[in-house]
Structures are given as structure tokens and as C-alpha cells.
N, C-alpha and C positions, 0 to 999 in steps of 0.2 A: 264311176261308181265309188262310193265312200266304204271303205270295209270298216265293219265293228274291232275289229282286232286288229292292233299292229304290235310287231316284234323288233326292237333295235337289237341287232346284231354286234356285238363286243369282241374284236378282233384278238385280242388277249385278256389276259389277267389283271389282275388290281383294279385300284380306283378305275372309274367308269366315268365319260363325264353326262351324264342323260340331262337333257333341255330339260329347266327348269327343276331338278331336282339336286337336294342339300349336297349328297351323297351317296356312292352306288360302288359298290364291291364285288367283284366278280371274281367268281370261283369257280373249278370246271363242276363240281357237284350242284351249285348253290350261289345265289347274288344277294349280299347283303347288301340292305338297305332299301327304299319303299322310291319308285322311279314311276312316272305317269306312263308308260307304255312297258310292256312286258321284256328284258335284255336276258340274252341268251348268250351263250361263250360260243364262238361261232370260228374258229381260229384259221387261217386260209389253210394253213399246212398242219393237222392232227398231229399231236405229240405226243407219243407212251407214256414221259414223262409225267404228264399233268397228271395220267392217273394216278400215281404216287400220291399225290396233293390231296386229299382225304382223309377225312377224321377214325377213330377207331376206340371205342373207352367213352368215359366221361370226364367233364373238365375236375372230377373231384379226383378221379382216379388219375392224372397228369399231376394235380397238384399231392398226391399222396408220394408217388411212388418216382416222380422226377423231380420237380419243383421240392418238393421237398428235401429228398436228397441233395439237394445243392449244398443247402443250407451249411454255412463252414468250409465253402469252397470256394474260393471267389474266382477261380476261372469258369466250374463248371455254371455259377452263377451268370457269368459274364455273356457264360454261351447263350445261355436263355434267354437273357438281357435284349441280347443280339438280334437271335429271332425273333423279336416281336417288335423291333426298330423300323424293319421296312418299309409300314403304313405310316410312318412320320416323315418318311422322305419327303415326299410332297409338298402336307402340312405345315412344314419347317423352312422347304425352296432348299432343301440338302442335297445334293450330289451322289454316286454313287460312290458307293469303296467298300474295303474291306479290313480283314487281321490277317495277319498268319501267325498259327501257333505252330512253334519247332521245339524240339531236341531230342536228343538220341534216346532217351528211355524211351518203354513202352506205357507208362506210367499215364497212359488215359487220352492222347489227342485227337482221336479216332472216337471216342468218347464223349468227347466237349462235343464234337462237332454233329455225333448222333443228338447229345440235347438240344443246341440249336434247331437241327433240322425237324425233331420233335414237336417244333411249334405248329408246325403249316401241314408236316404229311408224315408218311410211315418212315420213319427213322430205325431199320432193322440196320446191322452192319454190312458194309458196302460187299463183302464175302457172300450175301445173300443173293446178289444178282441186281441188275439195275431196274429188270422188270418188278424187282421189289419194291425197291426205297426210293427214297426220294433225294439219298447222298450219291454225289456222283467222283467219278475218279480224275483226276488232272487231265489225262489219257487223250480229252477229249476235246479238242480244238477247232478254229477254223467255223466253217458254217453251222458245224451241231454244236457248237460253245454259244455260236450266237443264239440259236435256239432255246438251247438251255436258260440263257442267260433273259430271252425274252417271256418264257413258260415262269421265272419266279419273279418276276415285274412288280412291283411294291413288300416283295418277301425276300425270303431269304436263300442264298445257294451257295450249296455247301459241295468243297473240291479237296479232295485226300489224296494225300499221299503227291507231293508236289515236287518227287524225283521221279515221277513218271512221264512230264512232260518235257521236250525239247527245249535245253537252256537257252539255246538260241532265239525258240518261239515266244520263251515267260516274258522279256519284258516287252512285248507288243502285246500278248494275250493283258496283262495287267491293264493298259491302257485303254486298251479294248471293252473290258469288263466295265470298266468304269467309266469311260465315254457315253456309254448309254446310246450308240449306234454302228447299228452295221455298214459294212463296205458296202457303196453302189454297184450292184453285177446287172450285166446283162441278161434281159430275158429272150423268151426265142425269138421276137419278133425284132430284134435290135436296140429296143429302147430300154430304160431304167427297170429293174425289179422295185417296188416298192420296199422301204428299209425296213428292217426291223429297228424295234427300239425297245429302252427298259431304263427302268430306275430301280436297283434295288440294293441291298446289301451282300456282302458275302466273306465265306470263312472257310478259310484254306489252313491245310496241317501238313508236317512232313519233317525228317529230321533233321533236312537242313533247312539256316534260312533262305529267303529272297536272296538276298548278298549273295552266298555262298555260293549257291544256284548260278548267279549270273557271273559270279569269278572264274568258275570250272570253263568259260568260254573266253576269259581274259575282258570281260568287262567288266564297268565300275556301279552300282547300283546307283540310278539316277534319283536327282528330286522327288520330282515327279512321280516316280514309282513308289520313294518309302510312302508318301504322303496317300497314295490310292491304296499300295497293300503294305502297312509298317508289319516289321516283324515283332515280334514275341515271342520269347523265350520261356520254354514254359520246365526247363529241367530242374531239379532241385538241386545240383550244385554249378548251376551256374547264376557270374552275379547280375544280380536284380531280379532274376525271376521266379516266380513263383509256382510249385510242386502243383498240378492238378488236383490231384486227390490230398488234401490236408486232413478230413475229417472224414473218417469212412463210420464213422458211430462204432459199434462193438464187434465189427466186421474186418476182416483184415482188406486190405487197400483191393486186393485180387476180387475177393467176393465180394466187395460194394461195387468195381467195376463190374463183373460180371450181372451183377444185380442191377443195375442201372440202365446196362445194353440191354438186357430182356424189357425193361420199363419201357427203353424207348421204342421198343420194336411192338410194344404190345397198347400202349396208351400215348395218342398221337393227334396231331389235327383239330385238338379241335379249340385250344387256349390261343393261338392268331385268330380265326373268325369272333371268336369271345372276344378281344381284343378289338377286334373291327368296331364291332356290337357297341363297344363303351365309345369308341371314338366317332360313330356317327350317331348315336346320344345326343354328346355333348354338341355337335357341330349343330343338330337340330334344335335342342335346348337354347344355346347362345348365338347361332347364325355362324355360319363357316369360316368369313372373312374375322369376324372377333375371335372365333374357338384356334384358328390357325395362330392370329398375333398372340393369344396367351401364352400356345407352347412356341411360339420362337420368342419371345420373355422368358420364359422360364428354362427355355434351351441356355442361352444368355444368361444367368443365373447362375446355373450349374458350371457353364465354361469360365466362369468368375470364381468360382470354387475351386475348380481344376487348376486354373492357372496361379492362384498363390500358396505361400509357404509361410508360416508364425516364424519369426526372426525375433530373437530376445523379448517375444511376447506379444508381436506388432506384424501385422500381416503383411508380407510385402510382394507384389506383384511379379514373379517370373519373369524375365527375360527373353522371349522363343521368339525365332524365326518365322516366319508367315507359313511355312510347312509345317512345324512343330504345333504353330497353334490351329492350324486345318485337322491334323490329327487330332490336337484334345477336342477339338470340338466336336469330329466322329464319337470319340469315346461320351462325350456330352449326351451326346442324341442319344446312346444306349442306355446311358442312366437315365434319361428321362423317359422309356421307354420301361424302366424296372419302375419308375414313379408312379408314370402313369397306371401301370399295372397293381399296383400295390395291392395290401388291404387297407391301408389309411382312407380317411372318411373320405367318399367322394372319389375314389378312384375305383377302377376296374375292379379289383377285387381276385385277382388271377393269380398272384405270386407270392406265398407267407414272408416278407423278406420288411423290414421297416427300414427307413428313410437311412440310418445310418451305414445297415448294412450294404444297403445300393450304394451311397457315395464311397464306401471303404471299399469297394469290389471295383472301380476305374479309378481310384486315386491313387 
């Protein structure tokens, strides 16, 4: 018998790949995008987490009282950059990784990384409890890392306070993260569990960095490792890096952050699916396999910007290592995810920040 109805079932998050169709988005609330049979989030193991991952506010209200506030800040910019990179992993054939933002002030990292988490779900501060937010703590390793890390699958996930986890465990957890697969374990019957997997991005904070983390145990911070989490320095007297909060507007730096945390905890969720919305648009507009080769051109672009320096007038191309230039190309993809977002004609339309301000904010 032929049934009128059928449901494909969506084992996690993000891109979907549905027979026959451009594009499909799946969210534990909601699946963006228009699919020939009805998909449903159907996940083998229910996660608390994903309820996190829900909207709250309007996209004008995000862009009023977060997005806005960036403005003048180029980490906090950077953070939001961030979040809404995920859905280009794919589109681009990008990798998983991340940043870490360190130092010792209290001067806002905790903060960056509520804007980030902002994009996708409820970004209250992680003090609130985890049945709240959608940030989660180092703490958390092992088989509920892998969870975690499969629950924000084309998104973002965001891990504070990075002296909480075992120095021992960080540099396998890093690897881990960004592997984009879980160990093989046994299930009861003796064979294979099915693996988890993910593609996504992520943003780690704490006052110390990577390095430092992995010294306190006598080792040396691998390739490999800066290239999947490079550090960031994000104190204001140390060199090259740059102060969080530069421009708090007519607010002293305390009340713009304190004003910012309540932003994120009260208008959330819903500037990533707006995001989704522009990017299978355009895949439907131009055809997938075109709309994909655009942005990795234009990824390529941008890593072409990244990578040189004006020398007596005359541009001349960087020097970097094949790690160094994996890295600018991360930092690539999140400018081009501030791009795509923009308000310039023909973009998204999500993030009041123009072209120059984006490439000044990774360069």
C-alpha cells in the first residue's frame, strides 16, 4: 500500500541532504527550506541542549541592541562574524576549528562569546545554568563533548572558561573538536555504535592560552593544534592584541558590558536562520553547485587580502607557513560570512557593518 504522507527523518542538525532538493536546514524548532517529503529532527539520542537553540525577540531587536553594539569593537564584531560562519562550512568544503580568546582581565570574553552564541539560541551567561543557554563550560568532555559538538552541526559552539578542563585532555579534546568524528565504541550487542559526526565552528575563552594550558603539564603546543584552536589575545596591555570593549558609546565599559549580557540573553536565535533564509535564496536563485563556487571565489579573495601588506606603496604577498595560512583562511570564512551578511545591495541584510569595517575587524 502506497501511503499519502511520508516523513524523512533528520538524525541531527544543519544542512539536510533531502532527494532532490536545493537545500534543507534543520533546526530542533523549525527546517528551513522547501524539501519534497515532510523532514523532521528526529535525533537517536534527545539532547537538552538543542532546546537552547531557539529564537527569542525579533531580527530588528538583535540587530538594535547587539549587532549594533559591536559597532567600534572589532572583537565583539568578530564574535558575531563567527556565529553565523557555520552554514558556510559546507558551501566552501571548510573544515572544522575554532579561536581562543585569553587574558587575564575581566574585560568582556565571556561576553564575545555570549554574542557569538547569540546567533543560533539563548545566550544568557553561562552562571545561569546550562538548562538555559546555549554556552557551555570546558568542564565538559568525552562522550557529552561529542554530543555537544554533534547538537551545533553547521553552527556554532561556544566553551568558557578553558582552565576548567584537564591539561592533559585539551590537546586531544582540540583534535577531537575538529575532526568532525567520534570514537568507535561498542554497543551491547558487540558490534560498532554508529559515529557521531559534525562540521561546525567554535569559540573557546579563558585566561590562559592554549600554550599556557598545555605547558602546566610539560608539553609543547603542537601544529596541528594552533592551526584547529590559534590563540588570541585579547588583553589591553599585551602586544598585538586588541581590548574587547574599545567603544562602549557614552556608557562606561562596565555598563555597555552589562548592557550587552542582558541583550544577549533577551534577543537571540533568530539572525543564523535569517542567515540560512539568504543563503538558500541564493543557492535556489543560481543552482547550488554555482552559488557554492561563488563563495569559495570570493573566500579566495578575501584570503588574498588577508594575506598581503602595502610595502613602499606596492603590495607584496606574506610569507606564511601552510598552518599560518589554514588559519587566515578561518579568519577568511568569517569575513565572508560578515559579507555575506551585510547590508550592501544584495546581501542578507543582518549586520549594520560595511565592507570596510568587516575586513578591518580580521585583518
Amino acid at each position: 500500500n502506497c501511503t499519502a504522507r511520508r516523513i524523512r527523518a533528520a538524525g541531527r542538525l544543519g544542512w539536510f541532504d533531502a532527494p532532490e532538493s536545493p537545500a534543507v536546514f534543520v533546526l530542533p524548532d523549525q527546517v528551513l527550506g522547501k524539501s519534497n517529503e515532510e523532514v523532521v529532527y528526529q535525533p537517536d539520542v534527545p539532547m537538552s541542549t538543542a532546546d537552547t537553540l531557539h529564537g527569542h525577540g525579533t531580527l530588528k531587536d538583535w540587530q538594535e541592541r547587539v549587532a549594533g553594539a559591536c559597532i567600534g569593537n572589532p572583537i565583539l564584531m568578530f564574535s558575531a562574524m563567527l556565529g553565523l560562519a557555520g552554514p558556510l562550512l559546507k558551501l566552501c568544503q571548510e573544515q572544522s576549528g575554532g579561536f581562543h580568546l585569553y587574558g587575564v582581565t575581566t574585560a568582556g570574553k565571556t561576553t564575545a562569546a555570549q554574542v557569538a552564541a547569540s546567533v543560533w539560541g539563548c545566550a544568557a551567561d553561562p552562571q545561569e545554568g546550562p538548562e538555559v543557554t546555549s554556552l557551555r563550560k570546558w568542564y565538559a568532555t568525552g562522550n557529552a563533548l561529542e554530543s555537544l559538538a554533534e547538537v551545533h552541526n553547521d553552527m556554532l559552539l561556544t566553551l568558557d572558561e578553558i582552565s576548567e578542563v584537564d591539561p592533559r585532555e585539551l590537546g586531544r579534546v582540540i583534535y577531537q573538536l575538529a575532526g568532525g568524528l567520534s570514537k568507535g565504541r561498542a554497543n551491547a550487542a558487540g558490534g560498532l555504535r554508529s559515529s557521531r559526526a559534525w562540521r561546525m565552528l567554535f569559540i573557546s575563552t579563558g585566561e590562559k592560552s592554549v600554550r599556557q594550558m598545555l605547558a602546566q603539564i610539560g608539553e609543547t603546543q603542537k601544529g596541528g593544534q594552533r592551526v584547529r584552536l590559534p590563540d588570541v589575545p585579547v588583553d589591553t596591555d599585551a602586544a598585538g592584541s586588541r581590548a574587547i570593549v574599545l567603544n562602549p558609546g557614552k556608557q562606561d565599559a562596565k555598563d555597555f558590558v552589562q548592557d550587552l549580557k542582558a541583550a544577549c540573553a533577551r534577543h537571540y536565535g533568530v539572525a543564523g536562520p535569517v542567515f540560512v533564509v539568504y543563503l538558500i535564496a541564493q543557492a535556489e536563485r543560481l543552482g547550488m553547485a554555482a552559488f557554492a563556487a561563488q563563495l569559495r571565489e570570493d573566500l579566495r579573495a578575501i584570503e588574498t587580502i588577508l594575506t598581503g601588506e602595502m610595502v613602499n606603496g606596492k603590495r607584496e604577498e606574506l610569507v606564511l607557513p601552510p598552518e599560518g595560512r589554514r588559519v587566515i583562511r578561518r579568519f577568511a570564512l568569517v569575513a565572508l560570512a560578515g559579507l555575506r551578511a551585510s547590508t550592501q545591495p544584495g546581501m542578507a541584510g543582518i549586520v549594520p557593518w560595511d565592507y570596510m569595517q568587516i575586513i578591518a575587524t580580521v585583518k
